[in-house]
Steps between C-alpha positions, in 0.01 A plus 500: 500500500665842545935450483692811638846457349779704543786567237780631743715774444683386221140422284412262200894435541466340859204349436423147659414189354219482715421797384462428144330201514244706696457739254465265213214363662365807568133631297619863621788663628386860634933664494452772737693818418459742794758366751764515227471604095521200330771503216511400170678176469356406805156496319603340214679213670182468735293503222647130385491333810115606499264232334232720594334859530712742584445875667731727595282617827530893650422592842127538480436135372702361761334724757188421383554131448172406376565377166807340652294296747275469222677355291665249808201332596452344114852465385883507631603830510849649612525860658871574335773732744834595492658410836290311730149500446447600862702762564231782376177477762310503152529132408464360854144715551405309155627129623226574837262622275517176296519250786219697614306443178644122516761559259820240487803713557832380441853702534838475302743742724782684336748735659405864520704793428422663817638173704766456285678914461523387880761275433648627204578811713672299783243570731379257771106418444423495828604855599181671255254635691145592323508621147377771366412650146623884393223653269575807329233679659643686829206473714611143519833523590385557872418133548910407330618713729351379790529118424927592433477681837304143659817278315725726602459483868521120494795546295326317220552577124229675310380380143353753259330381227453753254113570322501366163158618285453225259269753310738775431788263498623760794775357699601736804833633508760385819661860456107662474434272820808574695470883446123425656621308790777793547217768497251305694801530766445912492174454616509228755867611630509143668908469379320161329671524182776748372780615242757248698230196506673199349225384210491213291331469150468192317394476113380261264544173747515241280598618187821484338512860557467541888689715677549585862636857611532620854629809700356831689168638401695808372674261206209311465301776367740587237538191372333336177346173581430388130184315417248373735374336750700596746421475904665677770647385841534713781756315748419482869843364750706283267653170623909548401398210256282716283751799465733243343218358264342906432869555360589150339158464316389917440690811333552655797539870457533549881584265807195310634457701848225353795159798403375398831771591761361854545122479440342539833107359596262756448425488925872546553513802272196598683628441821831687465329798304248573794696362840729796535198697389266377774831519722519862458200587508434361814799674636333846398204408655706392847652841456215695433258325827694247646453609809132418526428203695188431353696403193769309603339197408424567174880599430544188688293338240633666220856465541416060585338504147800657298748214677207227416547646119838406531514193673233342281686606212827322621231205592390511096133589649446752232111535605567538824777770437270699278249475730707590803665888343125550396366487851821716633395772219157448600590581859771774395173711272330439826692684726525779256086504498533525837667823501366659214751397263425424104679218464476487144708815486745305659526149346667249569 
């Protein structure tokens, strides 16, 4: 029998009965330590509701899971988390594998941290859109960038969980991960994130310690967050609701304002970049041979495609939009062939 049991966020403290009389059955009790250091007391408090065997478990035992599974097919053995058990993708690949191998699986839930700074913030849980982790490498900040950009557009609020290395005991830094976002934002120059982007960081859910501080990007940045974990929220359009909670429940340095009243779909950014380019292009090219009549229906053609851009824009056909100024700059380098004319020394 393998038990996945989850602590919650306030740990051997909010432990459950159930809980504990699982554990004192248990022959070995595998305490992972990868999602979240385990502290001191918590150990020691653990250690006398367990009858049996217990290992404090890093990342590579749980990944590999062998000696867990193991150990499950002779004996009762409880995969310890903070949180809920099933929160990291980690324990739920090793609950298949052990149905797989024929393994009895059984769950105690807890409340997670992640689920929970949701509330504690004042935030409706409905609202997130897809999560994402912030390493401190910056090749990776790409995918953060574009998965704020995907909530954003919905007007969804984006989670950012930030990398802890259970190794190093490393713990990213929200003002190290903010400055990356804000220079991530050089490079793309998609107006995703900025100095005025209203931010929220959350620390130490849970503990008697946690704290909640909110305001622009440019505060944020030069503000000490104290001890970790911490996780950051980038707010999407905020229900009048949640500005009331963001200031009731968080130090708000600045008011809560809506990040996603000026961020624009990529195709509409496209679309009004290169419509009034196509547009005036084609008017040189009118200007230059209009007066051919074996091209008048390619103009024709041209000038139909530009007003399809727009229309399936307004329609929310972004495909069809992009699709549509292609074919008009298509046509456009065309009728520049035609007469000899690079159009790459004149693009659009």
């Amino acid at each position: 029998m393998l038990w996945f049991i989850g602590l919650g966020i306030y740990g051997s403290d909010g432990i459950s009965v159930n809980a504990i009389k699982t554990l004192k059955k248990s022959k070995v009790t595998y305490f992972e330590n990868f999602t979240s250091p385990i502290g001191k007391q918590d150990i020691s408090k653990i250690k006398k509701f367990v009858k049996g065997r217990l290992v404090v478990a890093p990342r590579w035992l749980v990944e590999d899971g062998k000696a867990i599974l193991s150990d499950a097919k002779k004996k009762n053995v409880v995969l310890l988390t903070y949180g809920d058990p099933f929160v990291a993708t980690t324990h739920m690949e090793l609950r298949t594998r052990a149905e797989k191998e024929n393994i009895r699986t059984k769950v105690i839930h807890s409340a997670s941290a992640i689920t929970s700074l949701i509330g504690e913030c004042g935030l409706h849980h409905y609202k997130f859109g897809r999560p994402v982790t912030i390493m401190r490498e910056i090749s990776s900040l790409g995918t953060v960038y574009r998965t704020i950009y995907e909530n954003m557009v919905k007007g969804d609020h984006s989670l950012l969980i930030l990398e802890y290395d259970s190794n190093s005991n490393f713990f990213l830094d929200p003002k190290d991960a903010l400055i990356n976002l804000l220079n991530i934002e050089k490079e793309q120059k998609r107006t995703i994130v900025s100095e005025s982007t209203f931010g929220i960081v959350a620390s130490r859910i849970g503990s008697r310690n946690q704290e909640i501080i909110s305001g622009k990007l440019s505060t944020l940045v030069h503000t000490d967050f104290g001890k970790p974990p911490h996780t950051i929220i980038i707010p999407g359009r905020l229900h009048f609701t949640e500005h009331d909670a963001i200031r009731a429940f968080s130090r708000c340095l600045d008011g809560p304002i809506d990040n996603s009243s000026n961020i624009r779909k990529i195709s509409e950014q496209m679309i009004l970049k290169y419509v009034p380019k196509a547009r005036e292009a084609l008017d040189e090219v009118i200007k230059q041979f209009g007066g051919d009549k074996t091209l008048e229906s390619v103009i024709e053609n041209a000038n139909l495609y530009i007003d399809d851009a727009e229309k399936f824009q307004r329609e929310g056909k972004e495909e069809l939009a992009i699709l549509s100024i292609g074919y008009a700059e298509g046509l456009i380098d065309a009728l520049r062939l035609s007469k000899g004319i690079d159009p790459w020394t004149q693009s659009l």
